[in-house]
Every structure is written in structure tokens, then in C-alpha cells.
N, C-alpha and C positions, 0 to 999 in steps of 0.2 A: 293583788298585793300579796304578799309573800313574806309571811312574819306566823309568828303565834297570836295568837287571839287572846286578849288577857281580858277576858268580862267580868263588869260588874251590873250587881243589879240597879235595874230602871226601874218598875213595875211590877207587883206583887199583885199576880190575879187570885180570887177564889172559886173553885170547882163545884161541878155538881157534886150531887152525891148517887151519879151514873158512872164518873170518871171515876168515883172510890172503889166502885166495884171493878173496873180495872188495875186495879193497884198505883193509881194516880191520887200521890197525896195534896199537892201543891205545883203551881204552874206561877213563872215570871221570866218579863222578860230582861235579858240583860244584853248589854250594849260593849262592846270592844275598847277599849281606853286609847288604842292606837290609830284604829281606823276609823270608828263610829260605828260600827258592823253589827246591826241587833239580830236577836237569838231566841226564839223561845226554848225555854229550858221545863222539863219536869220531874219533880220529885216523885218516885217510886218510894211502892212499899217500903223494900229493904233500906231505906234513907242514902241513896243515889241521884243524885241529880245528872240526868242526862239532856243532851240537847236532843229537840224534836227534829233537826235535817244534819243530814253529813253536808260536810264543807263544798264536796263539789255539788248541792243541790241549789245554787243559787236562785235558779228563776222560781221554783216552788216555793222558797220561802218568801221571794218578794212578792208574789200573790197572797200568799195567804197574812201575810202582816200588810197589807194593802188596804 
């Protein structure tokens, strides 16, 4: 499917404080409003939130959210 991805958050996880030492502040996952498409997303240090796979990674991410 072939649109933009417009997420909001599902799930608001809490991190070790192993992931802190990598500059991971916060981690949730959020869901697609068009397609239902879930996403783990993490917030960095610098207060960015990025997603954890690029868009063409689909089968890694449906493992790992499995």
C-alpha cells in the first residue's frame, strides 16, 4: 500500500537503564491511522524520535513485533 504513514501512539514502553547508556530515552510503539501498520519508534537523546526499521524492512519488523 502506497500512502504516507500517519502514526499514533499505541504503547508506551519503559527501558533499561542499558538502553540509557546508548542514548535511548524512551521507546513506543505506534500504529498507522490508514493502514493499521505498527512501528516501534525510539526516542534519542537529542529528543528525536525515530523509527527502529526503514519502510522497505518489512519481514524484520514482523518478527521482531511477533
Amino acid at each position: 500500500m502506497n500512502h504516507v504513514h500517519k502514526y499514533e501512539s499505541v504503547s508506551h514502553h519503559g527501558i533499561s537503564s542499558e538502553l540509557t547508556e546508548f542514548g535511548i530515552e524512551a521507546a513506543e510503539i505506534r500504529r498507522c491511522k490508514k493502514c493499521g501498520k505498527e512501528m516501534p519508534f525510539l526516542l534519542t537523546r537529542r529528543g528525536d524520535w525515530v523509527s527502529l526499521f526503514a519502510e522497505g524492512e518489512t519481514e524484520q519488523q514482523d518478527i521482531l513485533l511477533a
